[in-house]
N, C-alpha and C positions, 0 to 999 in steps of 0.2 A: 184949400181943399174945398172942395161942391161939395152936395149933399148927397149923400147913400142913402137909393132907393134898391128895397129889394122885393120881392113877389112872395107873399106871406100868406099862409092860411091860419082862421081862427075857428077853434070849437068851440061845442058845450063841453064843458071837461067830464059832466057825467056822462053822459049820451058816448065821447072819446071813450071813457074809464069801460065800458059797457061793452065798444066794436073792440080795445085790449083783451078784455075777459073772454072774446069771444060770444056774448051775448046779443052783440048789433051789429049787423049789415053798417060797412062805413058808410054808403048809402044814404043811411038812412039817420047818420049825424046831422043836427044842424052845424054848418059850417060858411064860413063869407071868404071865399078867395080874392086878395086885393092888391095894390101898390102900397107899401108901408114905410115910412120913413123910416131910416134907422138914425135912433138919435143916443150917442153916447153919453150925452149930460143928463138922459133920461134915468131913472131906476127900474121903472115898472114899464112896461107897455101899455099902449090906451088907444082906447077904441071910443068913437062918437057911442052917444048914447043910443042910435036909432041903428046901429048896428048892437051896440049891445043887447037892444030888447028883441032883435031880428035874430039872435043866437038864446036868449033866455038864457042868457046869463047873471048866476045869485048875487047879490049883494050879499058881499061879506064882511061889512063895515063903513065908514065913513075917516076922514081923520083932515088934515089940513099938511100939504103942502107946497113946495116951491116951485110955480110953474113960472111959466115966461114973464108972465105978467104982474108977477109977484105972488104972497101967499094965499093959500085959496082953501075953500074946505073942500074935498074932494072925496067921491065915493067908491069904494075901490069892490071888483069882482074878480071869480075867480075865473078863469080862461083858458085855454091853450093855442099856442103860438104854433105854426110850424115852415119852417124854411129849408127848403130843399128836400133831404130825409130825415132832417133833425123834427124834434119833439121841446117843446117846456111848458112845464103848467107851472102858472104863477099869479098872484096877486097882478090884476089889471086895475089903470085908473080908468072913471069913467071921463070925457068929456064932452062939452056939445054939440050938438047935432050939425054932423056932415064938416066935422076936422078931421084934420090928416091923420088917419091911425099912425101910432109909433111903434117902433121895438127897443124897448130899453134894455140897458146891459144887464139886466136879472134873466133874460129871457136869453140875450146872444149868449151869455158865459154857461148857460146850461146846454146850449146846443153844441160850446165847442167853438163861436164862431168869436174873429175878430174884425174890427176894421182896419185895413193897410193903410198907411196916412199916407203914402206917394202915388196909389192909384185909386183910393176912396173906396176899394170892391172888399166885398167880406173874405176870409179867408178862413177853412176848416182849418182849426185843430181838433187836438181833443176833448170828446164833452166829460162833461165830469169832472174836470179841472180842480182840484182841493190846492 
């Protein structure tokens, strides 16, 4: 199977939290529409750093873990993901400037989505899956 690319948006999750409330023009979210890898061996989603600081997005810790390259300390933000009409806020990793944003399975399994392994394309089900 290729790789699953799909067409993703990211917010500030407050600024998001804000146009929900009704308190902001979506507008007037900061937001980066992009190609996003979807990588199942992922946990988190991760966005380059120079996009992360383009959304002003918080650091909400650091911690260390298993990327490609083996283990790494890595600093993770908060985000929101969105694919199609789906929505997820979640723990994002950070990484370095100008790699491939990902969407990892904390973000598909909130929106509901999966990947079909005979034709690599996402598939809705349902979000909220317990």
């Amino acid at each position: 199977m290729g790789h699953t690319h799909v067409e993703a948006t990211f917010y500030n999750p407050f600024e998001y939290i804000e146009y929900v409330q009704g308190k902001r023009d979506l507008k007037n979210v900061r937001k980066v529409d992009l190609e996003a890898l979807v990588d199942t061996g992922a946990t988190f989603p991760a966005l380059p750093d120079n996009l992360v600081e383009d959304l002003g997005l918080p650091i909400m810790g650091e911690g260390e873990a298993e990327v490609a390259a083996g283990k790494e300390k890595v600093r993770l933000v908060a985000g929101v993901a969105q694919i199609e009409d789906r929505t997820a806020i979640s723990y994002m990793m950070v990484r370095p400037k100008d790699t491939t944003p990902l969407i990892g399975v904390v973000a598909l399994e909130q929106m509901g989505f999966k990947v079909d392994p005979t034709t690599g394309k996402l598939i809705k089900g349902l979000p909220l899956m317990l």
